[in-house]
C-alpha positions in Angstrom: 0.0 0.0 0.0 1.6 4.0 -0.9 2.0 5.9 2.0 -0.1 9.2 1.8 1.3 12.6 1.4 -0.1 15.8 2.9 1.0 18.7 1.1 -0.2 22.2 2.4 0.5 25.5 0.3 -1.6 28.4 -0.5 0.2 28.4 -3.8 -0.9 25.7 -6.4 1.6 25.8 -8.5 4.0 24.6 -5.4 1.4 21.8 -4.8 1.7 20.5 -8.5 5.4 21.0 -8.3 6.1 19.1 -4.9 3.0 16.7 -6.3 5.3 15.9 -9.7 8.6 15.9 -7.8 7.3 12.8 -5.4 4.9 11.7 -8.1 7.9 9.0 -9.2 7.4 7.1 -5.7 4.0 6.1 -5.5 3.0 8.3 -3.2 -1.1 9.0 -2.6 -0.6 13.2 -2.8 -3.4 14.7 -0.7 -3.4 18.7 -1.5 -5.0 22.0 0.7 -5.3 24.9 -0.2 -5.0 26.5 3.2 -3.8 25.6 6.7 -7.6 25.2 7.6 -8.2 22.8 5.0 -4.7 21.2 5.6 -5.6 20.6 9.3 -9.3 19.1 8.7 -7.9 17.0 6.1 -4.8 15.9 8.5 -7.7 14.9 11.0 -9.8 12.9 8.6 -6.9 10.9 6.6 -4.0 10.6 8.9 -1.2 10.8 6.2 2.1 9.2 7.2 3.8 12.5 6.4 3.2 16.2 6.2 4.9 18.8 4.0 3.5 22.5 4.9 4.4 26.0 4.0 5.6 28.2 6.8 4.1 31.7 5.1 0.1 31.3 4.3 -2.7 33.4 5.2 -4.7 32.6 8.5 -3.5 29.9 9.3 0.4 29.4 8.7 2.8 26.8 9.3 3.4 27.5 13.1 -0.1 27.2 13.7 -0.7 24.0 11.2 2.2 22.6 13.5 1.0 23.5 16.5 -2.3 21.8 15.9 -0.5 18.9 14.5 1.5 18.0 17.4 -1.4 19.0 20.1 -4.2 16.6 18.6 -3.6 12.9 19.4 -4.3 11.3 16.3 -1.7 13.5 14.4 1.1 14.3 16.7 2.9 11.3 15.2 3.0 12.5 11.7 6.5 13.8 10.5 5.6 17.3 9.5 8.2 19.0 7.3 8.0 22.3 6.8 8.9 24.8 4.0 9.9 28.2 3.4 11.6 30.8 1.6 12.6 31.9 4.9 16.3 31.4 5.2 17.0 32.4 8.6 18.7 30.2 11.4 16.0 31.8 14.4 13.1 30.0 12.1 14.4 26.7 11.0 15.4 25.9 15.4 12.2 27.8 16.4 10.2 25.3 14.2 12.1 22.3 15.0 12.0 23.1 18.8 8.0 23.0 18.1 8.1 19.9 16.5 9.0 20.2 12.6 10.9 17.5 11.7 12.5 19.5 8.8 12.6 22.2 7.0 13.3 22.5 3.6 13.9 26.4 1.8 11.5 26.6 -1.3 14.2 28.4 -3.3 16.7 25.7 -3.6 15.9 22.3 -1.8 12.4 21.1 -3.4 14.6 18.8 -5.8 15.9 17.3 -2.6 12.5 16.3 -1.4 12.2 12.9 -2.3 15.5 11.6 -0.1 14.1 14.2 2.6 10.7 12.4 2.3 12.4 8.9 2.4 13.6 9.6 5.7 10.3 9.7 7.1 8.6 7.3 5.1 
């Protein structure tokens, strides 16, 4: 059976991207829109991993995190997060909240799949 991937970004044409990059590894690619949409749909399918961008409207990556880690049926999910945020403060601030990576939108996307296999 694929392991399912959540991919959360309020951009769509980083959710086809990160959907074609991973699309090679039989992956079941779950996309939202929004970090509202990315949480409801965390709680209903329980993906075995979480990618997320940091920056979105209403609800952004700290708080998709945050709710992540707080609800009991999803604190276990690796939840990667990305960014075009390359600052130091961020990446430890996340990972002290309980990102399991972060990954900068600029440059590492093509490293996604061995990031992914980590988790997987």
């Amino acid at each position: 059976m694929s392991k399912t991937i959540l991919v959360i970004d309020d951009d769509r044409l980083i959710r086809d991207l990160i959907e074609a990059i991973l699309n090679n590894n039989n992956y079941r690619i779950i996309k939202a829109e929004s970090g509202v949409i990315g949480c409801n749909l965390a709680k209903e399918y329980i993906p075995d991993l979480i990618i997320c961008d940091l920056m979105m409207p209403e609800v952004n990556g700290f708080d998709v995190l945050k709710f992540i880690r707080r609800n009991p049926n999803t604190k276990h999910i690796p939840l990667i997060i990305l960014s075009i945020i390359e600052e130091l403060e961020t990446e430890q601030l996340l990972i002290e909240l309980g990102a399991n990576d972060y990954v900068i939108k600029n440059y590492g996307l093509n490293d996604l799949p061995q990031i992914v296999l980590k988790y997987l």
